[in-house]
N, CA, C and O atoms as a printed pandas DataFrame, in Angstrom:
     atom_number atom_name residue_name chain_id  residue_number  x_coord  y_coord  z_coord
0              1         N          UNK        A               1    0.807   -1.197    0.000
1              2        CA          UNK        A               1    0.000    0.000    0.000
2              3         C          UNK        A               1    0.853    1.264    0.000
3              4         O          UNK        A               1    0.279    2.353    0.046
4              5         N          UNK        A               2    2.245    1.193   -0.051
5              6        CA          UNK        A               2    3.199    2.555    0.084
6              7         C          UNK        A               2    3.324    2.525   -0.878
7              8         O          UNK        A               2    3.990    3.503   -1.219
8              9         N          UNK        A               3    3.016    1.810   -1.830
9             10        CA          UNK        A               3    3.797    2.105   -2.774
10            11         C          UNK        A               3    3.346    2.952   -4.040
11            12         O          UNK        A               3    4.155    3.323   -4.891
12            13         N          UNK        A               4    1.397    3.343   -4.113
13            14        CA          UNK        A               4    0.547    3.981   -4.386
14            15         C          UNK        A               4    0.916    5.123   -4.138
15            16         O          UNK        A               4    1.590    5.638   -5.031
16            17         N          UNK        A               5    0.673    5.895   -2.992
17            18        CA          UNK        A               5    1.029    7.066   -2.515
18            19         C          UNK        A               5    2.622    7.909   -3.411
19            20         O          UNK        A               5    2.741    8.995   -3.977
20            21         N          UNK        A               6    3.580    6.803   -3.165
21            22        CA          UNK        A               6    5.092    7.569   -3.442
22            23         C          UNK        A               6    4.507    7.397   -5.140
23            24         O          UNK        A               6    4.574    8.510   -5.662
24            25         N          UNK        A               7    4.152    6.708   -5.787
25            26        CA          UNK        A               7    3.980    6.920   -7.012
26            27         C          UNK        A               7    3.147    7.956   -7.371
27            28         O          UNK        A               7    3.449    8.330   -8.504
28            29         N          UNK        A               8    1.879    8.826   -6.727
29            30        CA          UNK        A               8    1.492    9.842   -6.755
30            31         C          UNK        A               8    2.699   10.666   -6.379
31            32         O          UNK        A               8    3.315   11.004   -7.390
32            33         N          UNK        A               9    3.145   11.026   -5.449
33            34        CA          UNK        A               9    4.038   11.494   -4.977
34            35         C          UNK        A               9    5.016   11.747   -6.191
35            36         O          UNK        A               9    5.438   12.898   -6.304
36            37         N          UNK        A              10    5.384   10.897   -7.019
37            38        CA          UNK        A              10    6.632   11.658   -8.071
38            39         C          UNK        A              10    5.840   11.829   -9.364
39            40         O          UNK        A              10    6.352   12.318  -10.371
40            41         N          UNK        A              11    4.653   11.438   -9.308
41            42        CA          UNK        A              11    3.582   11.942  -10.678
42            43         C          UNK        A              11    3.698   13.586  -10.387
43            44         O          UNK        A              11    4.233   14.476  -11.048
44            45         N          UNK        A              12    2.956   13.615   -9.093
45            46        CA          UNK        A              12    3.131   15.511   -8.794
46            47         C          UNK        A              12    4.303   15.922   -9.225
47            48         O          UNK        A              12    4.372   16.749  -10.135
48            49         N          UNK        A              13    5.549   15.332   -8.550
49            50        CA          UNK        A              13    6.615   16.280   -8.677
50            51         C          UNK        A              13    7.154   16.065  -10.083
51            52         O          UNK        A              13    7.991   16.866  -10.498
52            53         N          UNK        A              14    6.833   15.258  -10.705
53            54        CA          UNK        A              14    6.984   15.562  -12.185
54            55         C          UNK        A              14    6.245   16.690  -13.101
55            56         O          UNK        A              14    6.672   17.515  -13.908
56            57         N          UNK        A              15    5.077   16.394  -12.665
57            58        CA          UNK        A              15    4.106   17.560  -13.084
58            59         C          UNK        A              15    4.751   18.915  -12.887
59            60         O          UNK        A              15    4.880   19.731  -13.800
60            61         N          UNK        A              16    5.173   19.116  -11.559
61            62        CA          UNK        A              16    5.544   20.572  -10.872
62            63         C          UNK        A              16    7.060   20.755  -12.065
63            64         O          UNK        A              16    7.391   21.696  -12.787
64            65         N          UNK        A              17    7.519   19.766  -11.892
65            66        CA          UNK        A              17    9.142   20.252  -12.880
66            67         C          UNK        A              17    8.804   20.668  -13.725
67            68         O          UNK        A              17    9.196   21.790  -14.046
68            69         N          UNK        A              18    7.669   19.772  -14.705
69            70        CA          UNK        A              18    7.567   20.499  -16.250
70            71         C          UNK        A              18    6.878   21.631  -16.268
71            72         O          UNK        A              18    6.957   22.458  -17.177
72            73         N          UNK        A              19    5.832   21.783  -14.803
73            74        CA          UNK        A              19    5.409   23.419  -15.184
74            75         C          UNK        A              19    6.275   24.247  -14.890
75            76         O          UNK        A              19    5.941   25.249  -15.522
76            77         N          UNK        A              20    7.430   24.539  -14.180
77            78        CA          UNK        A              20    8.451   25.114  -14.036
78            79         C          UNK        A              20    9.586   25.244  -14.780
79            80         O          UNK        A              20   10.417   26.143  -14.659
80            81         N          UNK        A              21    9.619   24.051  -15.793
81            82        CA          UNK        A              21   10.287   23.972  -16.812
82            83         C          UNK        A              21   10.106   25.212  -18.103
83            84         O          UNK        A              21   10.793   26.032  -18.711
84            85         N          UNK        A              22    8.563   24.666  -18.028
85            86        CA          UNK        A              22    7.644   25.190  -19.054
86            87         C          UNK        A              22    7.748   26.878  -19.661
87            88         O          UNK        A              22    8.185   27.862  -19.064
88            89         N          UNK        A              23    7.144   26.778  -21.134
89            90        CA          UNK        A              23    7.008   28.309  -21.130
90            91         C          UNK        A              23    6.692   28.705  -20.485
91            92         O          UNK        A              23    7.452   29.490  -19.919
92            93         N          UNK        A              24    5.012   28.519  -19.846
93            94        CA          UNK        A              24    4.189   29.164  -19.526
94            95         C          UNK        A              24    4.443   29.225  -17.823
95            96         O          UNK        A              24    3.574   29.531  -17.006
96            97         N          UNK        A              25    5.625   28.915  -17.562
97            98        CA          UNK        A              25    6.330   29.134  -16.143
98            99         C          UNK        A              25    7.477   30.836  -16.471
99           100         O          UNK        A              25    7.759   31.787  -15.742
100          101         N          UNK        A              26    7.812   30.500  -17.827
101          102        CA          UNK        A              26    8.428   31.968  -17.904
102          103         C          UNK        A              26    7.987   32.996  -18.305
103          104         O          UNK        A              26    8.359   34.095  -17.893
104          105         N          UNK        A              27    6.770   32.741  -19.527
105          106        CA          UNK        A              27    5.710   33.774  -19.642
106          107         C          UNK        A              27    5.469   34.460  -18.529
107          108         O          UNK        A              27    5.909   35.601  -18.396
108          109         N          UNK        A              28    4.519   33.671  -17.306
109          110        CA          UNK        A              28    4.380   34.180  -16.378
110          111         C          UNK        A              28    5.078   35.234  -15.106
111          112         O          UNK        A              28    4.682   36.031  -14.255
112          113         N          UNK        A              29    6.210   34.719  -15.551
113          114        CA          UNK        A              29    7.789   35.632  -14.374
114          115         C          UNK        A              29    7.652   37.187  -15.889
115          116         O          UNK        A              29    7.070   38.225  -15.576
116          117         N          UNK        A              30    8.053   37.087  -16.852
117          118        CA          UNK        A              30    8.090   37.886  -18.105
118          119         C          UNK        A              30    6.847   38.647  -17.868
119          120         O          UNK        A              30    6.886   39.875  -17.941
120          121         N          UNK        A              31    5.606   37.949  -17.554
121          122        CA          UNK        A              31    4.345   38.976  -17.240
122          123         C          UNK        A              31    4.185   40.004  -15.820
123          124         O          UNK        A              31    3.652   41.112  -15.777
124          125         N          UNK        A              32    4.813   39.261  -14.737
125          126        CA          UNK        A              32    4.439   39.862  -13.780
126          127         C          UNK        A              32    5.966   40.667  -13.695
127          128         O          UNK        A              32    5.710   41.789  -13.257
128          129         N          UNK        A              33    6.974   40.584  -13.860
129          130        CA          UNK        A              33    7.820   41.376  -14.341
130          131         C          UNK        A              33    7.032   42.816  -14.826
131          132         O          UNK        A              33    6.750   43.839  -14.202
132          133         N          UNK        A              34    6.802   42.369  -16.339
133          134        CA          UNK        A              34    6.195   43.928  -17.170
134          135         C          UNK        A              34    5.414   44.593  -16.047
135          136         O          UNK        A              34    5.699   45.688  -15.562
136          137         N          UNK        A              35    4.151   43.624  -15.597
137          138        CA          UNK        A              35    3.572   44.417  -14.911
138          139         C          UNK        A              35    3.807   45.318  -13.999
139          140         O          UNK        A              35    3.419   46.484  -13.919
140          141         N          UNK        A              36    4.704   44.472  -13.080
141          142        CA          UNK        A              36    4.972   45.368  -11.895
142          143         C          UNK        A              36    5.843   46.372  -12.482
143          144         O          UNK        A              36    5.748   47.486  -11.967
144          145         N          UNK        A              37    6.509   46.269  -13.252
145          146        CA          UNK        A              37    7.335   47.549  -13.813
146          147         C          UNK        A              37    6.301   48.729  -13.961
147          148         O          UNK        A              37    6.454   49.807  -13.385
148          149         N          UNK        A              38    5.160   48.414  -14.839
149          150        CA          UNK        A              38    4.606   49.364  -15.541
150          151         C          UNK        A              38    3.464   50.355  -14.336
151          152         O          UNK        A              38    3.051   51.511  -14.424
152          153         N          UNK        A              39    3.192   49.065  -13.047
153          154        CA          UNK        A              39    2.701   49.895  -12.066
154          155         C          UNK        A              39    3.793   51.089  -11.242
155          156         O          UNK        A              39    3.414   52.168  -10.787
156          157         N          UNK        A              40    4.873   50.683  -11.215
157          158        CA          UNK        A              40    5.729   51.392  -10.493
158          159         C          UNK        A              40    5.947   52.659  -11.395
159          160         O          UNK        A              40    6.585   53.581  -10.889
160          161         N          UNK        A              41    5.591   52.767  -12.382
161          162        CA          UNK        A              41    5.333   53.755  -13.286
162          163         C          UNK        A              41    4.559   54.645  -13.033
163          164         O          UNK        A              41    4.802   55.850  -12.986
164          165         N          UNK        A              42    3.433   54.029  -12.826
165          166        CA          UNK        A              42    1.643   54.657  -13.004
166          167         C          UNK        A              42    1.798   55.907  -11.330
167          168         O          UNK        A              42    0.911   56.695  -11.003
168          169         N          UNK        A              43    3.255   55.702  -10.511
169          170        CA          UNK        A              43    2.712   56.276   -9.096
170          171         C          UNK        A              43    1.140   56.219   -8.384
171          172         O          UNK        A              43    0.320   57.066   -8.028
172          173         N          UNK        A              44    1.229   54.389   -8.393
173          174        CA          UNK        A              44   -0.454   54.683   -7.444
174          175         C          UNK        A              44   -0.399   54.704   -5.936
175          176         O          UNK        A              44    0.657   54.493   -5.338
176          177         N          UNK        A              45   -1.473   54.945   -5.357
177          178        CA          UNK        A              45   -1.181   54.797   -4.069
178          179         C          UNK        A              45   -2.124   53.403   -3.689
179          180         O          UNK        A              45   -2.903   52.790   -4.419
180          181         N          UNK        A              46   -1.783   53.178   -2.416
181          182        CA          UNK        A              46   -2.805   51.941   -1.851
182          183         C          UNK        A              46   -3.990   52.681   -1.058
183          184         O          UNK        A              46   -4.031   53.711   -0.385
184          185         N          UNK        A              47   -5.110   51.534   -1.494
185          186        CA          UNK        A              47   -6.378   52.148   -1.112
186          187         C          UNK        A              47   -6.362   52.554    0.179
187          188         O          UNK        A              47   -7.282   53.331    0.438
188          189         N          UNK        A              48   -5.479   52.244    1.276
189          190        CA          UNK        A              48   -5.139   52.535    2.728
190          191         C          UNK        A              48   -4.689   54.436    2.531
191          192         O          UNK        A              48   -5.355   55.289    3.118
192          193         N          UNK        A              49   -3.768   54.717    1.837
193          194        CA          UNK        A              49   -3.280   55.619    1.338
194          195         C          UNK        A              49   -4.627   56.815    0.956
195          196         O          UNK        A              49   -4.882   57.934    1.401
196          197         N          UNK        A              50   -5.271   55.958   -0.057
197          198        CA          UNK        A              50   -6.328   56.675   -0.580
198          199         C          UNK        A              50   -7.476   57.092    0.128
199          200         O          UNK        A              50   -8.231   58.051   -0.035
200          201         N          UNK        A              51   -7.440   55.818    1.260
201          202        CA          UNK        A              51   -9.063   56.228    2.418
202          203         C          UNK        A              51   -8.253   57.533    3.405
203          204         O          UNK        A              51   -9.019   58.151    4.144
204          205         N          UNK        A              52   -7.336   57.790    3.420
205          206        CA          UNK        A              52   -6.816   58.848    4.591
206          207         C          UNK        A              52   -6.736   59.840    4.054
207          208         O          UNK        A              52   -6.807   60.769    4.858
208          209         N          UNK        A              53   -6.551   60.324    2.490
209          210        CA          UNK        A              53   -6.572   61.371    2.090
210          211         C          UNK        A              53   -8.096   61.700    1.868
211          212         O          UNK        A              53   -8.364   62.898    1.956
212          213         N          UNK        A              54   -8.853   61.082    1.671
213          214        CA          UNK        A              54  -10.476   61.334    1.454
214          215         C          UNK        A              54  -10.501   61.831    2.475
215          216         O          UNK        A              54  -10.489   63.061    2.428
216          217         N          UNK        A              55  -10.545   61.201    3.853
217          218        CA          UNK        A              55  -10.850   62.018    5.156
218          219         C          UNK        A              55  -10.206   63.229    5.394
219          220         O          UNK        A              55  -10.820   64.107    6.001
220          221         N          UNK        A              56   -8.840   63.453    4.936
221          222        CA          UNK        A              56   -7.952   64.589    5.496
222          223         C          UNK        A              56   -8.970   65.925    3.936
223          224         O          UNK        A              56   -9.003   67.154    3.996
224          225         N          UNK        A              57   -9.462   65.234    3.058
225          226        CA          UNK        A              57   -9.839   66.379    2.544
226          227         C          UNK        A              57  -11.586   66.634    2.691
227          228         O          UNK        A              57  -12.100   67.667    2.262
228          229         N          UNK        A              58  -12.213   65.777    3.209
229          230        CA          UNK        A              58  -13.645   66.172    3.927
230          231         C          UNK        A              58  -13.450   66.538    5.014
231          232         O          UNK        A              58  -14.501   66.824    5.586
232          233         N          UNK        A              59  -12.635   66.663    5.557
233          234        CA          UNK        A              59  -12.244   67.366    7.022
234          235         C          UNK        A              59  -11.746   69.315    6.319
235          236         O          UNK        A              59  -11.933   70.362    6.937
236          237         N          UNK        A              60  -11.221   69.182    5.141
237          238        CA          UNK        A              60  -10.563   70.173    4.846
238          239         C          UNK        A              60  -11.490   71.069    4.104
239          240         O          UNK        A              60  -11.123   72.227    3.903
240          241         N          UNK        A              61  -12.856   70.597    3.598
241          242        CA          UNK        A              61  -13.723   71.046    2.928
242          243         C          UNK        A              61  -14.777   71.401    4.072
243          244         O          UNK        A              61  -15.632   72.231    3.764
244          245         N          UNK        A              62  -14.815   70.791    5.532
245          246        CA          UNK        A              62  -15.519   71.058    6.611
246          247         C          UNK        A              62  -15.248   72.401    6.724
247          248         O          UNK        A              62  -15.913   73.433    6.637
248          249         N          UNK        A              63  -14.253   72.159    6.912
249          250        CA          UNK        A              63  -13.619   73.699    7.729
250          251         C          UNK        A              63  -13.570   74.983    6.764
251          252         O          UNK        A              63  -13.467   76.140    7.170
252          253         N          UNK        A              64  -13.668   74.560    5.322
253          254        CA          UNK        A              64  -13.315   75.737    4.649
254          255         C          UNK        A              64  -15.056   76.211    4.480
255          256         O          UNK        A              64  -15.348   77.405    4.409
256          257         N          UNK        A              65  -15.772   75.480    4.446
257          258        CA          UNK        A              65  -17.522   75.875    4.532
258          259         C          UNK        A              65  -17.241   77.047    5.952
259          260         O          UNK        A              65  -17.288   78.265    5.776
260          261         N          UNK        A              66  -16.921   76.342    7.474
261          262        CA          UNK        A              66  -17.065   76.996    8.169
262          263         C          UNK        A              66  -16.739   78.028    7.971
263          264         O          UNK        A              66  -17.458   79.003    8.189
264          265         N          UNK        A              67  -15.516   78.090    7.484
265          266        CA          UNK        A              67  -15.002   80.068    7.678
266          267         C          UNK        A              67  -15.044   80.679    6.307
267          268         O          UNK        A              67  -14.234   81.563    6.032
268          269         N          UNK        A              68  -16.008   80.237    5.350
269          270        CA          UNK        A              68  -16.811   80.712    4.444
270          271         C          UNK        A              68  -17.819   81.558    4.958
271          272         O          UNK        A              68  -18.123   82.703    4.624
272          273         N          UNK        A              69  -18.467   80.535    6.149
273          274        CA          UNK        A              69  -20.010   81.163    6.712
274          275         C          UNK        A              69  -19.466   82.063    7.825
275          276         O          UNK        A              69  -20.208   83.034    7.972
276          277         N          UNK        A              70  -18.385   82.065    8.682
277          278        CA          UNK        A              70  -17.816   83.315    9.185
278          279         C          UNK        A              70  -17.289   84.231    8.630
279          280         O          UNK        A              70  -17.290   85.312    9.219
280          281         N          UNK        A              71  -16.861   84.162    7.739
281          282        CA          UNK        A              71  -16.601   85.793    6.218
282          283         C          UNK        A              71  -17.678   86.076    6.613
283          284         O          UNK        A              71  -17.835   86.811    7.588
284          285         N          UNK        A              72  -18.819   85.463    5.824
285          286        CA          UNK        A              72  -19.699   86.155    5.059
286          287         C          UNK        A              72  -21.025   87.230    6.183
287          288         O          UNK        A              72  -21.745   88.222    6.071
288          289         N          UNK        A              73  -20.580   85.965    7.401
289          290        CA          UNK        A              73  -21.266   86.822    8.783
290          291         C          UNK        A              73  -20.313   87.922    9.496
291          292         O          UNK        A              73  -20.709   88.524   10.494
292          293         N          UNK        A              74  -19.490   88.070    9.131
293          294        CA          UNK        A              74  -18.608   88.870    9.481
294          295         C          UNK        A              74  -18.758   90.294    8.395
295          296         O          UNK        A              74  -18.735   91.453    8.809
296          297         N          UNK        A              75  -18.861   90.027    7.418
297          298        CA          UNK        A              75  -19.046   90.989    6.250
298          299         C          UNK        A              75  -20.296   91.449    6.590
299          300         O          UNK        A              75  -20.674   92.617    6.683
300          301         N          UNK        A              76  -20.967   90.318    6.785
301          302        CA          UNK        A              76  -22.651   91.323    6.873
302          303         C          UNK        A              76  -22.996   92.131    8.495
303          304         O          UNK        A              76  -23.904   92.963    8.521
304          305         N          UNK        A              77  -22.408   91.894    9.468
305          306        CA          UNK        A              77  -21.995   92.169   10.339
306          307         C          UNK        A              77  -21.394   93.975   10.448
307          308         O          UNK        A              77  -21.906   94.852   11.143
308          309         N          UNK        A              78  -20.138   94.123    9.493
309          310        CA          UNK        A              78  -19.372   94.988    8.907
310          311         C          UNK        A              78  -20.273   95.773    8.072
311          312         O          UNK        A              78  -20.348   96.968    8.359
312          313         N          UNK        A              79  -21.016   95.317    7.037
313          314        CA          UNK        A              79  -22.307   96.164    6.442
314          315         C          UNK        A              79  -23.216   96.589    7.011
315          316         O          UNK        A              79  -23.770   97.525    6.436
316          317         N          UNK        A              80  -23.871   96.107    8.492
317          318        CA          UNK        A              80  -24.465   96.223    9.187
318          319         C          UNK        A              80  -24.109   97.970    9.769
319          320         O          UNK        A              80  -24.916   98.898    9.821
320          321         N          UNK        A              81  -22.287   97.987   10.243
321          322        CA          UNK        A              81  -21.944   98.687   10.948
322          323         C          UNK        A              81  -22.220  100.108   10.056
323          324         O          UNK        A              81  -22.848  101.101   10.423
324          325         N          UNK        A              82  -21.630   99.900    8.934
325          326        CA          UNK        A              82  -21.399  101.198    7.829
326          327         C          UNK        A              82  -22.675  101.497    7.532
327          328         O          UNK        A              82  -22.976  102.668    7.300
328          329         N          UNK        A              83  -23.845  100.247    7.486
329          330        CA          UNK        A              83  -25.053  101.266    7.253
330          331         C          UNK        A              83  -26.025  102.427    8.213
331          332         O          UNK        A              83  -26.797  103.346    7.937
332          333         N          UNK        A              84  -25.311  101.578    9.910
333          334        CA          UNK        A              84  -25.419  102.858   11.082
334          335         C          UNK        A              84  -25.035  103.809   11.154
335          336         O          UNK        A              84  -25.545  104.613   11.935
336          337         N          UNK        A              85  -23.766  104.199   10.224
337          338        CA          UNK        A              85  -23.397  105.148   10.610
338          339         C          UNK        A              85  -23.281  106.610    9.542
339          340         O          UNK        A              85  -22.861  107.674    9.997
């Protein structure tokens, strides 16, 4: 009954040599090669990257509303004054 098993056993590892042998073992290194080249190109960021700048700029669009609406109460405030006097 061992002797089933080890004969699977070098069927796989035959299998594994010739896909490693294989083109389509170097295609694949040749593909992810290009690729990663061509991302390191593109300057992306990681979506980790990308969720912190969303917040740092809805935080930055918060604040610029606020002291939009303090100008503009401040101005009318200021118009207020010049039309008393």
């Amino acid at each position: 009954m061992n002797q089933p098993p080890r004969f699977l056993d070098e069927i796989g590892a035959k299998l594994a040599e010739l896909a490693a042998n294989s083109p389509v073992g170097d295609i694949e290194k040749n593909a992810r090669a290009l690729l990663g080249s061509a991302f390191n190109k593109l300057d992306l960021v990681t979506r980790e990257e990308f969720d912190v700048q969303r917040e740092v700029l809805a935080h930055a669009r918060q604040r610029l509303e606020e002291l939009e609406r303090r100008v503009a109460e401040l101005e009318a405030a200021r118009g207020e004054d010049r039309a008393a006097e």
